[in-house]
Each structure stands twice: as structure tokens, then as C-alpha cells.
Backbone as CSV, one residue per row, in Angstrom:
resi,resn,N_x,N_y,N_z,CA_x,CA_y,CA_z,C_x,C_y,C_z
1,UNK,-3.014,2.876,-1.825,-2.631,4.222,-1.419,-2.477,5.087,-2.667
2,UNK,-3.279,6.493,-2.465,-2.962,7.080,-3.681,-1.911,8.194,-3.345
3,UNK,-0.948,8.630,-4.634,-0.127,9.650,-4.483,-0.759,10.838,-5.480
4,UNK,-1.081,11.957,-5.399,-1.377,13.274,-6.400,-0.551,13.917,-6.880
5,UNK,0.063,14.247,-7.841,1.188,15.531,-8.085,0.432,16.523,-8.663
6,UNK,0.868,17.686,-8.378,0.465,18.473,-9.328,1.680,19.454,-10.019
7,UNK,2.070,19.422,-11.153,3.353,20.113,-11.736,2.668,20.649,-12.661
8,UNK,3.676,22.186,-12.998,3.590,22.831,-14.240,4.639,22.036,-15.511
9,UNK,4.171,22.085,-16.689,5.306,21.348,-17.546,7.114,21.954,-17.473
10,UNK,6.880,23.058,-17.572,7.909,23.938,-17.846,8.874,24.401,-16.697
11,UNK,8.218,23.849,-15.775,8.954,24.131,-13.795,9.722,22.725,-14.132
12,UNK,11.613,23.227,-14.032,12.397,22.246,-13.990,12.393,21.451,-12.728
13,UNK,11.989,22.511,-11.265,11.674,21.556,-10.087,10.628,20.648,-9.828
14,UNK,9.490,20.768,-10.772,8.493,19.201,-11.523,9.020,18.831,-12.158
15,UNK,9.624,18.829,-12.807,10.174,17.335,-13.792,11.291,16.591,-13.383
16,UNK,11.990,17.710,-11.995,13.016,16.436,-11.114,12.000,15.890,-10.529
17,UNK,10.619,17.084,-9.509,9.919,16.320,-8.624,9.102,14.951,-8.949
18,UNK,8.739,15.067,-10.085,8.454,13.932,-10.680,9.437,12.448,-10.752
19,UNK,10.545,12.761,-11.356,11.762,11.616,-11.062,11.584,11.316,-9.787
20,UNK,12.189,12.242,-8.738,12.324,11.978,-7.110,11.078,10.856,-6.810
21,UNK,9.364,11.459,-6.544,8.622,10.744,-6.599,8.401,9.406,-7.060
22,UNK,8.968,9.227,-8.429,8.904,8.149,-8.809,9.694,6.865,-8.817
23,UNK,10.963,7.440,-8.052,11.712,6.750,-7.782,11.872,6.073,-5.910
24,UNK,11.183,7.217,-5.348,10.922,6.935,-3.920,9.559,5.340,-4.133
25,UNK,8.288,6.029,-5.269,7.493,4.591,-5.487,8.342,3.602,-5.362
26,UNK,9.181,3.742,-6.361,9.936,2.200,-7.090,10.367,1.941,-5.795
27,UNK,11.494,2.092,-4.546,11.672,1.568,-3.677,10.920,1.478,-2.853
28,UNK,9.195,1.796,-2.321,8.431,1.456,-1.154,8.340,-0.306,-1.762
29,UNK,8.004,-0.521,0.081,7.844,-1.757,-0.022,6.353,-2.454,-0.645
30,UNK,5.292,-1.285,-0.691,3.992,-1.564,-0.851,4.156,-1.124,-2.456
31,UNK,4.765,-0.509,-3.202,4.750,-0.065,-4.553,3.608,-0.289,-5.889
32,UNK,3.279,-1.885,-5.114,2.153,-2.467,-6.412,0.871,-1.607,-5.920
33,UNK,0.754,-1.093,-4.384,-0.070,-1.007,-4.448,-0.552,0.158,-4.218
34,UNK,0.551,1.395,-4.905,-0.051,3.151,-5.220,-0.271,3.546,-6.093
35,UNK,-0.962,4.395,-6.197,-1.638,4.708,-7.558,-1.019,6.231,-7.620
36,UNK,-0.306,6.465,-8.935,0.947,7.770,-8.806,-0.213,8.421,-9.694
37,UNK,-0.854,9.555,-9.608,-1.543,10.427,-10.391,-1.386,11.879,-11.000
38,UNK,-0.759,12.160,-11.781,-0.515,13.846,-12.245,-1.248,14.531,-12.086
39,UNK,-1.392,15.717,-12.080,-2.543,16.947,-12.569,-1.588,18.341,-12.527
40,UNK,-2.343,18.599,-13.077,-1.885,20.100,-14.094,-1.807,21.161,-12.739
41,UNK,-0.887,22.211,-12.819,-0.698,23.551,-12.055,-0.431,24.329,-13.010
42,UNK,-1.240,24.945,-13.731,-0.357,25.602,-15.014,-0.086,27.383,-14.642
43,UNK,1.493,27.969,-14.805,2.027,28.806,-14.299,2.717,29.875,-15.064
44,UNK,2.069,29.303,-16.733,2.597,30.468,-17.200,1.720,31.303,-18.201
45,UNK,0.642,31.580,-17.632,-0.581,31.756,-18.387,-0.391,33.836,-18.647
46,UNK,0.679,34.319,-17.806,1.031,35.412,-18.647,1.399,35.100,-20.061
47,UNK,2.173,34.438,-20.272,2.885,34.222,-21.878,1.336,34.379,-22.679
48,UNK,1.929,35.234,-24.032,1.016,35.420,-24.907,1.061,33.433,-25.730
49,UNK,0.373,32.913,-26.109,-0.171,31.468,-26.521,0.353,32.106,-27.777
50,UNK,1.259,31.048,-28.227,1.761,31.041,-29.928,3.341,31.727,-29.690
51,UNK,3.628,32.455,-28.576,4.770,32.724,-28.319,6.016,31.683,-27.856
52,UNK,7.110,31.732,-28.376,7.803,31.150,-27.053,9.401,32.246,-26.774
53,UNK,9.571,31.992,-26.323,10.982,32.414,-25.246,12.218,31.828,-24.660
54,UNK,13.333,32.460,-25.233,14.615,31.808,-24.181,14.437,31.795,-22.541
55,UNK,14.656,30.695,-22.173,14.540,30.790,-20.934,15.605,31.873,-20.119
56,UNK,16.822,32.109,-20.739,17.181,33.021,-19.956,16.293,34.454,-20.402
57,UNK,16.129,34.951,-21.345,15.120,36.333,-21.440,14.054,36.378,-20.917
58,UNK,13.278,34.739,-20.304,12.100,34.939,-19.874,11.970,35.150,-17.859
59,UNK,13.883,34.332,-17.799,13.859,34.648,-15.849,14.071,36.110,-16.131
60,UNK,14.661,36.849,-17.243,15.075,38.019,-16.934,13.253,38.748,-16.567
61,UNK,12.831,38.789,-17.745,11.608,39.489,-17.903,10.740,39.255,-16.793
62,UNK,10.165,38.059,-15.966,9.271,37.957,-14.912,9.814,37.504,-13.775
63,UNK,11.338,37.607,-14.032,11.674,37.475,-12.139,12.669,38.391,-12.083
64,UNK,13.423,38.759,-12.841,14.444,39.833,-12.851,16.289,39.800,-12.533
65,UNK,16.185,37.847,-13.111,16.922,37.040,-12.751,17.688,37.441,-14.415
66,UNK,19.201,37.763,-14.065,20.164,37.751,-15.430,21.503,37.281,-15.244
67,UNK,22.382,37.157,-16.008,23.825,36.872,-16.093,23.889,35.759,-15.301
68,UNK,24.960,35.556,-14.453,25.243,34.829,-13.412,24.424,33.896,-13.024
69,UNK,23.314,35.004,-12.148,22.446,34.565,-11.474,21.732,33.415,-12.204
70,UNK,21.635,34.036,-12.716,20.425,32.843,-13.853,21.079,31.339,-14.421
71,UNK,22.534,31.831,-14.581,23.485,30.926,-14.909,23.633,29.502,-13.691
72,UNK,23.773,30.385,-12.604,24.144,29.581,-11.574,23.336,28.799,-10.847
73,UNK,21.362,29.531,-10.848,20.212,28.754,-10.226,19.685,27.644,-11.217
74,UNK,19.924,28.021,-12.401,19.586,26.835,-13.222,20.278,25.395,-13.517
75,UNK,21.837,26.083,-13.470,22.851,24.776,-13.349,22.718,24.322,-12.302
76,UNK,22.565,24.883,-11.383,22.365,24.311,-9.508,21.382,22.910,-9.792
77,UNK,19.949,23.110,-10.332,18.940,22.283,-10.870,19.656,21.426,-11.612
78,UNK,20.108,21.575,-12.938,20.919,20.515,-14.146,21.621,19.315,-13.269
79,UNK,22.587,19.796,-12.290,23.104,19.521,-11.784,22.632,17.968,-10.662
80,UNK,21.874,18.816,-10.332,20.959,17.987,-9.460,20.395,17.126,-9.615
81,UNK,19.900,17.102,-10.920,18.989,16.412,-11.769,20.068,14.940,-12.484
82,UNK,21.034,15.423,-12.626,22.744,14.590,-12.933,23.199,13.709,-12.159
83,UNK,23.039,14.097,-11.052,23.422,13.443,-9.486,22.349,11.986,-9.464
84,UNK,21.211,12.868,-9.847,20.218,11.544,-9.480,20.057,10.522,-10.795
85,UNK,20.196,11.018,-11.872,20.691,9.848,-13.162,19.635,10.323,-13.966
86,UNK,19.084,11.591,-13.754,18.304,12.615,-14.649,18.866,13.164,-15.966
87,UNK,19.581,12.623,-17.014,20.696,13.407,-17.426,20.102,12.853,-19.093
88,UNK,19.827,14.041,-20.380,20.170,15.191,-19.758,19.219,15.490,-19.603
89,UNK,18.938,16.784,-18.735,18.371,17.809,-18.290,18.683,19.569,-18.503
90,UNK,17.856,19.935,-19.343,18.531,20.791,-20.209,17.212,22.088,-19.705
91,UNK,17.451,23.468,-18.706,17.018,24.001,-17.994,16.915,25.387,-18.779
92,UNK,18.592,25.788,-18.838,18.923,27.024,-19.219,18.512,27.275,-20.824
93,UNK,19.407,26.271,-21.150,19.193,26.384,-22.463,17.775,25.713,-23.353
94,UNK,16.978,26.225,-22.929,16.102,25.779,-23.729,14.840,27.174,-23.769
95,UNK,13.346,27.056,-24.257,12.558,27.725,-24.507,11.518,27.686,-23.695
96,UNK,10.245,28.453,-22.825,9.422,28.663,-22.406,8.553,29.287,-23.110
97,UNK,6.798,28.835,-22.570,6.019,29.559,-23.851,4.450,29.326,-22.756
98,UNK,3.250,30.007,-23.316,2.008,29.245,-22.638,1.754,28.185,-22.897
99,UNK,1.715,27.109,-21.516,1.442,26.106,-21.152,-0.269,25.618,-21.342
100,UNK,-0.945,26.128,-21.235,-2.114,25.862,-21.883,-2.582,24.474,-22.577
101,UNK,-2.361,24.681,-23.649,-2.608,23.540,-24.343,-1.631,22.233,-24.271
102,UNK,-0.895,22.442,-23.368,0.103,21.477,-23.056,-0.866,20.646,-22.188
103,UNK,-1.122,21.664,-21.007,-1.539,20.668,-20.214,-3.397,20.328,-20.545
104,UNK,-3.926,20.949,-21.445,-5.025,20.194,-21.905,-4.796,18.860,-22.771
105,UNK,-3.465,18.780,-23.283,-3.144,17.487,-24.213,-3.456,16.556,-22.794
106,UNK,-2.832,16.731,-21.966,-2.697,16.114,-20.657,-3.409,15.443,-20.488
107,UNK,-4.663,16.307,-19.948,-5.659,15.823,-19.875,-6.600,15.060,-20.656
108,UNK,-6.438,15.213,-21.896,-6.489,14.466,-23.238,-5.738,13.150,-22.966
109,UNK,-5.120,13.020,-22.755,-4.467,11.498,-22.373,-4.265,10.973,-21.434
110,UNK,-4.461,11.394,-20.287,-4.924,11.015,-19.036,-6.554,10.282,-19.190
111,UNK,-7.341,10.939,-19.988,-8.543,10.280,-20.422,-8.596,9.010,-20.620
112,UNK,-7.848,8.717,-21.872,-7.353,7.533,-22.274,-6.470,6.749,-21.822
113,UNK,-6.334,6.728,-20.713,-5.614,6.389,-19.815,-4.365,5.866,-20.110
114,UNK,-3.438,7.355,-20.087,-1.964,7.507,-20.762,-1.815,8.644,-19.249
115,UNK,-2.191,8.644,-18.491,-1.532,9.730,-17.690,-0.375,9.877,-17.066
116,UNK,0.048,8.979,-16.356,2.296,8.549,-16.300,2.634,8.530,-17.443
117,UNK,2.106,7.799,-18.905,3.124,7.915,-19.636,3.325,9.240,-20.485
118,UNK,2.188,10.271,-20.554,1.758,10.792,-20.950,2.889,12.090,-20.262
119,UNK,2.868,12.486,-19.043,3.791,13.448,-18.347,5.153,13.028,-18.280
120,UNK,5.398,11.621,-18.280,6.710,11.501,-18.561,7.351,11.888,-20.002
121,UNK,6.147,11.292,-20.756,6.577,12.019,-22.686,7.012,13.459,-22.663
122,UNK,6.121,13.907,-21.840,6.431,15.362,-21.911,7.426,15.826,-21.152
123,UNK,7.832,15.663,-19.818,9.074,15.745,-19.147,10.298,15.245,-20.255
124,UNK,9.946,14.065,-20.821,11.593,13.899,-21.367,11.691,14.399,-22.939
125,UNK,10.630,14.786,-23.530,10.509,15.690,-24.695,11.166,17.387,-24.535
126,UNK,10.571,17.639,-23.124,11.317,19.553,-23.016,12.434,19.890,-22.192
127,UNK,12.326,18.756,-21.365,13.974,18.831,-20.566,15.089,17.818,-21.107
128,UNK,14.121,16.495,-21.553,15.534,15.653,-21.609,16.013,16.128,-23.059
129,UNK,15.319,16.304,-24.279,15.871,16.706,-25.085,15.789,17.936,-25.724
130,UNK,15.094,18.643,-25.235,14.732,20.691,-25.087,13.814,20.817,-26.554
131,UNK,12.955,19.963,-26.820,12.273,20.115,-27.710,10.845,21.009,-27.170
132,UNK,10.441,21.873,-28.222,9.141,23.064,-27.458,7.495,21.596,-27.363
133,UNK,6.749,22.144,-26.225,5.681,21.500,-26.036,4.262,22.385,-26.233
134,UNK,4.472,23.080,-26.410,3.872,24.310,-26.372,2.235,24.488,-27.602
135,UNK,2.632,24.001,-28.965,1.592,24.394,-30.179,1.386,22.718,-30.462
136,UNK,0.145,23.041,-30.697,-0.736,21.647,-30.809,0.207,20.535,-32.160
137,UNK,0.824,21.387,-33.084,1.720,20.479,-33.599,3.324,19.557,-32.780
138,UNK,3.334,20.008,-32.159,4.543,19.840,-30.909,3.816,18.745,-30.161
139,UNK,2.240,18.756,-29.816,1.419,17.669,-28.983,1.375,16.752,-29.320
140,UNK,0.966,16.870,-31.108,0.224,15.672,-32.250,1.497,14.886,-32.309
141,UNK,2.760,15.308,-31.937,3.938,13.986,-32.335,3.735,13.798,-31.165
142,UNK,3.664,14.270,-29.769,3.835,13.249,-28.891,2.354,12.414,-28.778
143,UNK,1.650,12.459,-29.229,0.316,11.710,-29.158,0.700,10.755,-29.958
144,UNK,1.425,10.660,-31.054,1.827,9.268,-31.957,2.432,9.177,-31.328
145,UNK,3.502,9.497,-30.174,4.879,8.447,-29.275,4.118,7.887,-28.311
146,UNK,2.677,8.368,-27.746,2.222,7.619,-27.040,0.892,6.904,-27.697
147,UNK,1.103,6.537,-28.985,-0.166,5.765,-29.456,-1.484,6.158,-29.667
148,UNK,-1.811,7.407,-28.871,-3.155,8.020,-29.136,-3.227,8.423,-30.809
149,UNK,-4.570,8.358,-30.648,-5.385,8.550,-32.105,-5.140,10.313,-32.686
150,UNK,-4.296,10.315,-33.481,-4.254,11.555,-33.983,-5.110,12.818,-34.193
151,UNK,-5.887,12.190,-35.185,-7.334,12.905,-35.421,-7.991,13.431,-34.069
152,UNK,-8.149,12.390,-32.734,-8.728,12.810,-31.912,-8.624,13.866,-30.829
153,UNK,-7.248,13.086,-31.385,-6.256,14.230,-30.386,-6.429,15.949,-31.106
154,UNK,-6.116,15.643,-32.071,-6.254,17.125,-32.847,-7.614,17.984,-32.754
155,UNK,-8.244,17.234,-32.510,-9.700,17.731,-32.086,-10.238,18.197,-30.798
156,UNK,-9.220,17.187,-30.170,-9.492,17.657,-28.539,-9.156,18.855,-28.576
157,UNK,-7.654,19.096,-28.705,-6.791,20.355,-28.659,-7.539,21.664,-29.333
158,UNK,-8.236,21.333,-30.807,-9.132,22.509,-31.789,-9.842,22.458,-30.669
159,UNK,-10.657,22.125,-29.832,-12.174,22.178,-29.272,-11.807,23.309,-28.056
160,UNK,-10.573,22.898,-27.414,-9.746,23.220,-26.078,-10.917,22.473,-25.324
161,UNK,-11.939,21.444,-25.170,-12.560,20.590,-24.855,-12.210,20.212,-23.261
162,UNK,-10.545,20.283,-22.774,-10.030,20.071,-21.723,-9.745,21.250,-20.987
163,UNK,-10.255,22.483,-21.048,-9.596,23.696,-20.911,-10.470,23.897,-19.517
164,UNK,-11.408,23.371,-19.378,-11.983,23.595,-17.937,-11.549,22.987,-17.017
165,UNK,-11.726,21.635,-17.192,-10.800,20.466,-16.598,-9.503,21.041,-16.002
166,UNK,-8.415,21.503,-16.865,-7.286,21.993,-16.225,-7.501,22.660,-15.345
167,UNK,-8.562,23.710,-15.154,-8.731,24.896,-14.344,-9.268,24.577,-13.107
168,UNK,-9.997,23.289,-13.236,-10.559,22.882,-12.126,-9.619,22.071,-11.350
169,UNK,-8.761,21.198,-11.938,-7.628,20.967,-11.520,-6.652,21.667,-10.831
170,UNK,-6.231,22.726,-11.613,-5.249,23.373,-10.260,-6.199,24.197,-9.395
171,UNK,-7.218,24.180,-9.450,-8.076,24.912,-8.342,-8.268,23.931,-7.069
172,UNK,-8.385,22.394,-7.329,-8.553,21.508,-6.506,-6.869,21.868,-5.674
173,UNK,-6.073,21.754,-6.180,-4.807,21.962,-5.300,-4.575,23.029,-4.536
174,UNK,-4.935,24.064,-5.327,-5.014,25.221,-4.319,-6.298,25.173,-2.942
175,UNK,-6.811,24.716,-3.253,-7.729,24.521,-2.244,-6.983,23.664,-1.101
176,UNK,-6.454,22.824,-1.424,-5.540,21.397,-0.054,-4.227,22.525,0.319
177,UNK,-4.195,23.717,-0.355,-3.358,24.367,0.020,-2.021,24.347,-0.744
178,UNK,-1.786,24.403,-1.744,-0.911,24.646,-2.596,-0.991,25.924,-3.429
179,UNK,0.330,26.834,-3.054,0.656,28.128,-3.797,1.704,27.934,-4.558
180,UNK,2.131,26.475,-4.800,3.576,26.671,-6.241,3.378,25.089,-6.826
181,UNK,4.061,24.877,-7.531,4.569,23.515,-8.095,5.798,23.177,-8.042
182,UNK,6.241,21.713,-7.669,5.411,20.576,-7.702,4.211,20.869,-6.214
183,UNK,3.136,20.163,-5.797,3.137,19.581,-4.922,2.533,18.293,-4.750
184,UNK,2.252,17.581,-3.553,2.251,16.098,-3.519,1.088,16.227,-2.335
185,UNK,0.234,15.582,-2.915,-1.064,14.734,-1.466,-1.071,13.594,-1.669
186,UNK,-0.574,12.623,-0.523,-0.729,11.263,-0.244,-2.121,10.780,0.520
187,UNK,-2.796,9.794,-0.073,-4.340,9.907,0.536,-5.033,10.707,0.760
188,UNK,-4.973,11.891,0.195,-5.867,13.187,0.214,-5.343,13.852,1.473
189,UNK,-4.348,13.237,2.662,-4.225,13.886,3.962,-3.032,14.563,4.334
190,UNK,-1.742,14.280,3.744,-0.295,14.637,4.106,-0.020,15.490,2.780
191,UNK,-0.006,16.706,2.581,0.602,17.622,1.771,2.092,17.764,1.812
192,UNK,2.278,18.401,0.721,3.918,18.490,0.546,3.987,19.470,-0.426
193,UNK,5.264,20.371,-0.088,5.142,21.480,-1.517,6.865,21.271,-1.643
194,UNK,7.122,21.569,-3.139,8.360,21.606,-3.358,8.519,20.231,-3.798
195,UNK,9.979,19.985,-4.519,10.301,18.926,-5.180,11.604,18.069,-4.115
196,UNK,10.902,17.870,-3.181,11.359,16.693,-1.552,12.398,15.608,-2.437
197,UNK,13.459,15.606,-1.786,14.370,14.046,-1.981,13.290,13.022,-2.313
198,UNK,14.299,11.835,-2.885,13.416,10.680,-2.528,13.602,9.827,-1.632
199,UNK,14.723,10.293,-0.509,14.389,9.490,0.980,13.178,10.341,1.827
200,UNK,12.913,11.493,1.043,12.209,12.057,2.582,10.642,11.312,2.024
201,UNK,10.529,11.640,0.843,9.412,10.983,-0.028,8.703,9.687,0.075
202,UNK,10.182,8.606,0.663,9.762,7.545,0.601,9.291,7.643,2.253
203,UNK,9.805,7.923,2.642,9.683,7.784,4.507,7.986,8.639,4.900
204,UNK,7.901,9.505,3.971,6.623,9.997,3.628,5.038,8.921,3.068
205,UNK,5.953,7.886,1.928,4.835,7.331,2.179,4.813,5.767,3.148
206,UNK,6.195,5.718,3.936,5.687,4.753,4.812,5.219,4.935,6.102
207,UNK,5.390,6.212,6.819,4.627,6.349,7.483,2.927,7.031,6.868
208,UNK,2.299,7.224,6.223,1.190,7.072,5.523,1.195,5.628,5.482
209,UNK,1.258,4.668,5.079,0.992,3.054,5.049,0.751,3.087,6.687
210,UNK,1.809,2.909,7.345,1.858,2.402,8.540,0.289,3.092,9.587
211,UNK,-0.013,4.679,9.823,-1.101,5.512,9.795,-2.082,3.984,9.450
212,UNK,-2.591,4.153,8.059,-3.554,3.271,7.431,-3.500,1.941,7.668
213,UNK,-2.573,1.273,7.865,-2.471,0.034,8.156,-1.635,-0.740,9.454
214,UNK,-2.590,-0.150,10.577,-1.716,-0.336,12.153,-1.466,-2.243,12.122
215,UNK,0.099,-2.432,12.758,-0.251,-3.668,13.209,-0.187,-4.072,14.587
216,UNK,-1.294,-5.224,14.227,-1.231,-6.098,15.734,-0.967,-7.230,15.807
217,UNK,-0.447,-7.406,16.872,-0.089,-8.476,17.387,-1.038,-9.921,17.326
218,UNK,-0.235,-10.885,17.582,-0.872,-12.305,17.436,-1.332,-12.438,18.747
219,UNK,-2.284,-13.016,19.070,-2.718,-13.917,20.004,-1.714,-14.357,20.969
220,UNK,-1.582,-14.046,22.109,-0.777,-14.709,22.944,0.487,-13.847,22.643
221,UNK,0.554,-12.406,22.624,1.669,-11.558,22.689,1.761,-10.375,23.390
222,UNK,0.705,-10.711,23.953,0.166,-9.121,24.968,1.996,-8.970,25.889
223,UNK,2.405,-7.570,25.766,3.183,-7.110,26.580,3.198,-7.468,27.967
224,UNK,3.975,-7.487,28.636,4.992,-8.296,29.488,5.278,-6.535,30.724
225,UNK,4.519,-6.292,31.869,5.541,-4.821,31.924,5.517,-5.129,33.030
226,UNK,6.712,-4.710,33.527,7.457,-4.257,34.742,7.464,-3.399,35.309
227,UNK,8.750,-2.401,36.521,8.408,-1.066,36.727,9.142,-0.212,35.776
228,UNK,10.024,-1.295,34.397,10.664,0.173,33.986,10.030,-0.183,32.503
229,UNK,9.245,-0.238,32.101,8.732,-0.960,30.733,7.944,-2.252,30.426
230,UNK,7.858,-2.396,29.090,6.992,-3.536,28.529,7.744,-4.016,27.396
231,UNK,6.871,-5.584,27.075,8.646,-6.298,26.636,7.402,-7.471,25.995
232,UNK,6.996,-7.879,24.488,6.333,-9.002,24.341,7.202,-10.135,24.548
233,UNK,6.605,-10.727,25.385,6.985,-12.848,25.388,7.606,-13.229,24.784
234,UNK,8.816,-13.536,25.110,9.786,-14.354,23.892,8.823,-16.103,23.848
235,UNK,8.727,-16.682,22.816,7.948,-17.818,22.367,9.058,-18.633,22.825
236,UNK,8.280,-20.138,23.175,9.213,-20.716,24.028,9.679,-22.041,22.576
């Protein structure tokens, strides 16, 4: 069974939705046998590239979110993220910038088949410890935390080599019908938008299993019915 995500780096509700998800895997009963896959939604392609920003000046500037407000929707998240053993998770206080070349590193190591470890580096690089992800020097250390080849990496990123790829990527999501990040397609058929618990998540992918994998009965269990129901054979 495959699972899809698609998150922006910098959306604190992907980098819980990501935890949630991955923690709903860890408890299915089928677990060995899904394949958890990232892909890019990238959402902040106003930002001028080489810039970055306080996150509170940047809810002010493109949502019109200040003081309080901003105070209180972001801790709401921190918070949340605390509860579930996300900690830390650092929302408010940290920096936003164009995502771009973030998520072409991505794809750069998703190649090489680093793609979970690769979005988790980056989830716990800008939230868990509020370090910027943003300029290809910010990438090249996480490409040595995940073992990739420096040089190559640095080349990918000079070339922007992955820059179509991304685009075609969040275009594939928008197409299954996704207008935000996170969202989630299980077997290409059950969509999901938003960053879902991980009971609803998990119950999500067992009925998907169950769908795909009906069971039947043994030989010699055919139902039993009466006038008020059906009842298989108790074995003698």
C-alpha cells in the first residue's frame, strides 16, 4: 500500500502532518508493507529567493495576522505538536524565506534514495531546532547529515536541475485535488487535506487495506440464516 504526502517545508501543519502520518504507519498492523512517499507543495514562491523573514513580520505581511493573533495561532500549533512528543517545535519564533531550492534539494535526495530521511532532516533542522533551510549553503550541511555527496549535491542545486520536477510535482497534487498543504493519497484513491490525527489516519489506512484486501471465509463457513439474520457455524 502506498501513502503520498505532499508538504510545503515551512507549513508548521506539514511537519506535525508528517509526525501524525508517521506515527499512525508505525501503529498499522500491515506497516512493513507501505510505502510513505513525500513530494513537494511549495507555497512560498512570493518571497524574493536570498531573502528571509521573521515569521511573525511575514503572517503580518501576507495574511494580516499580528500581536496576539499571531501569538496565539502559532502556540495553538507548538502546543500541539508537544502533546504528541513533537518537542521542540519552534513556529513563531523562527524565519521564513523562498522555498525553492529547498524543495529541489528534496528532490535531489529523494533521487538517491534519501526521501523520509531526507524531509525528516529538514523538518527537524527548521522546526525542531529553527535553523534557516532556505540557501544552498543551509542544504550542503544537511546533505553531509544525510551522507550525500557534496560536490553533487552542490551541483544539483547550481544547475536548479530539479526545478521542473518540483513543479510537476505539486501540479500532480493539484490535479487529485489538492488546494493547501499537507495533503495525503492512499493508493492513488482516498484523498485527505489538512494535517488529520493519527487515529483518524490510521483508521484511514485500515479501511484502505481492508477495500484491497476483502476476506473470505474457509470452506465449510457459509452463513447459517434464519428469519432475523445470519450467523457462521460454530465448528464442532
Amino acid at each position: 500500500m502506498k501513502v503520498d504526502i505532499w508538504s510545503e517545508v515551512t507549513c508548521p501543519w506539514c511537519g506535525l502532518g508528517n509526525h501524525r502520518v508517521t506515527k499512525a504507519v508505525e501503529r498499522f498492523e500491515h506497516a512493513d508493507e507501505v510505502e510513505l512517499v513525500h513530494h513537494s507543495f511549495p507555497l512560498s514562491g512570493s518571497f524574493p529567493e536570498g531573502d528571509t523573514f521573521p515569521v511573525r513580520e511575514a503572517l503580518l505581511r501576507r495574511h494580516g495576522v499580528g500581536g496576539s493573533q499571531a501569538e496565539t495561532s502559532t502556540r495553538r500549533i507548538e502546543k500541539l505538536a508537544a502533546s504528541e512528543g513533537l518537542t521542540p517545535y519552534q513556529v513563531l519564533d523562527n524565519t521564513v524565506g523562498n522555498t525553492d531550492l529547498a524543495h529541489e534539494f528534496l528532490a535531489h535526495a529523494s533521487a538517491q534514495g534519501r526521501n523520509r530521511g531526507a524531509w525528516d532532516a529538514v523538518f527537524t533542522a527548521y522546526f525542531g531546532r529553527a535553523e534557516p533551510v532556505f540557501s544552498s549553503d543551509d542544504l550542503l550541511g544537511l546533505a553531509d547529515e544525510l551522507g550525500l555527496d557534496r560536490e553533487q549535491t552542490r551541483q544539483a542545486l547550481t544547475d536548479r536541475r530539479y526545478r521542473r520536477q518540483v513543479r510537476d510535482d505539486a501540479a500532480r497534487a493539484r490535479r487529485l485535488g489538492a488546494t493547501g498543504a499537507p495533503f495525503i493519497v492512499v493508493d492513488d484513491r482516498y484523498g485527505v487535506s489538512g494535517a488529520q490525527d493519527s487515529d483518524s489516519l490510521l483508521e484511514l489506512l485500515r479501511t484502505v487495506w481492508n477495500d484491497s484486501h476483502p476476506r473470505t471465509g474457509r470452506a465449510g463457513d457459509d452463513p447459517v440464516c434464519g428469519s432475523d439474520g445470519c450467523a457462521v457455524p460454530q465448528r464442532a
